[in-house]
N, C-alpha and C positions, 0 to 999 in steps of 0.2 A: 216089544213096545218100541217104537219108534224115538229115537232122541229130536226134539223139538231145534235145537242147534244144526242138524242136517236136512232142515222142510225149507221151503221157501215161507216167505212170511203168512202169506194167505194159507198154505197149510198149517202152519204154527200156529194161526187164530185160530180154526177150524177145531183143529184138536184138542187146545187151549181150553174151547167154549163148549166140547162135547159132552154130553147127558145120557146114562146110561139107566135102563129099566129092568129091573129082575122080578119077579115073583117074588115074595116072601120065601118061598123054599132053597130057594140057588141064594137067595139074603143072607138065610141059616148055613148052608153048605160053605159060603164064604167066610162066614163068622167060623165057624170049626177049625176049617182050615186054617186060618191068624191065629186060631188057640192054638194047635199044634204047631205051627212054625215057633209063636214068639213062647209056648211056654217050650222051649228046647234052646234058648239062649239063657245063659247062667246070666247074662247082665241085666236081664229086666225080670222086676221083681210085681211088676203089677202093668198089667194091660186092658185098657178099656177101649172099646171102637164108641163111636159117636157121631153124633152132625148128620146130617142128610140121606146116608143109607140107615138110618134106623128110621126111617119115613117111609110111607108106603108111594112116595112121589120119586121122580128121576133123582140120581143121583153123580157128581160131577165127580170126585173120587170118596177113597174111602179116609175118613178120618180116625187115626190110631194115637190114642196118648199112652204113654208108657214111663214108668220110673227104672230109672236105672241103680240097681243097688250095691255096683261095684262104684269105690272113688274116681278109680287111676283109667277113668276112660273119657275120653274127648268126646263129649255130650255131643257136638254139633258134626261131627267125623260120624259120629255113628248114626247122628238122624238122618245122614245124607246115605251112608251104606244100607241102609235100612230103610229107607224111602224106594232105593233101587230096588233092592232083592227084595221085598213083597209084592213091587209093582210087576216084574218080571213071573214074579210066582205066581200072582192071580190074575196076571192080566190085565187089571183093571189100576188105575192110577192110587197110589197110596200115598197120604200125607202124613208124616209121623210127629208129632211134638212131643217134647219130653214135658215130664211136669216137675222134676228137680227144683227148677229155680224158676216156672211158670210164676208169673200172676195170679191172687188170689181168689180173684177174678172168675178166670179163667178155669183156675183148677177145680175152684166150688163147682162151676155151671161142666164141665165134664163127668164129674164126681156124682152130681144131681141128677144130671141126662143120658151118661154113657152108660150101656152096658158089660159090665166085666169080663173081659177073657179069661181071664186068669189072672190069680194072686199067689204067691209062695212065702209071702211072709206076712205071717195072722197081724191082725188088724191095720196095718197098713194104709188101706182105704178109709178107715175111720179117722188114723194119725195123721193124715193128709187131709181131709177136711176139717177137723179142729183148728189146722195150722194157716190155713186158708182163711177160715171166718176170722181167727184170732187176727190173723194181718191185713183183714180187709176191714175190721175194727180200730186196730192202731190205726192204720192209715187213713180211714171216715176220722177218728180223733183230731189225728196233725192236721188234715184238710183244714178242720173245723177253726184249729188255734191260729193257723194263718190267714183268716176270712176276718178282714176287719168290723 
């Protein structure tokens, strides 16, 4: 994969704004393979892919949300080593977010939409949308008491 920092600019848009088409089958082949890479890292305890390849239309990368179940790891150090070495491994551009400290937002509508890779610690995906709706409830409440 080309680093975007070494193109001239008109290359870096290009690549930037590039859309990729797979069959449904190489979809799946890709999906498998995220399963076997991210469930072989003891730090992530729950992996879901999401967003625009799970469409049957182009898609611009692969979106990967993941929990990490270790404390003593630098969330944002590891989305970035991890956004690398998937992109590298499949080829194809990978966007990782963690949902640790996601938006409740955010993590309900992944939760709703994404399909699981893998999970290693039982209910987990369920203890994560309760915590989600719960703070997407508190915070519709405060919304609510500061609107005169």
């Amino acid at each position: 994969m080309r680093r975007l920092r070494d193109m001239p600019l008109e290359l870096e848009l290009a690549e930037r704004f590039r859309f990729f088409r797979l069959s449904p089958r190489e979809r799946a082949e890709i999906a498998d393979k995220l399963r076997g890479m991210l469930s072989g890292l003891k730090e992530v305890s729950l992996a879901i892919i999401y967003g625009s390849f799970l469409k049957e239309y182009p898609f611009r990368d692969i979106d990967v949300a993941i929990y990490i179940g270790c404390e003593n790891v630098d969330q944002l150090d590891y989305k970035l080593k991890l956004d690398t070495m998937l992109s590298e491994y499949l080829r194809y551009p990978v966007d990782v977010k963690i949902l640790n400290n996601a938006p409740p937002w955010f993590t309900r509508g992944v939760l709703e939409d994404g399909e699981v890779l893998f999970i290693s610690v039982p209910f987990l995906k369920e203890r994560l949308y309760l915590k989600a709706i719960d703070e997407g409830e508190v915070r519709h409440w405060l919304d609510a008491e500061e609107t005169p």
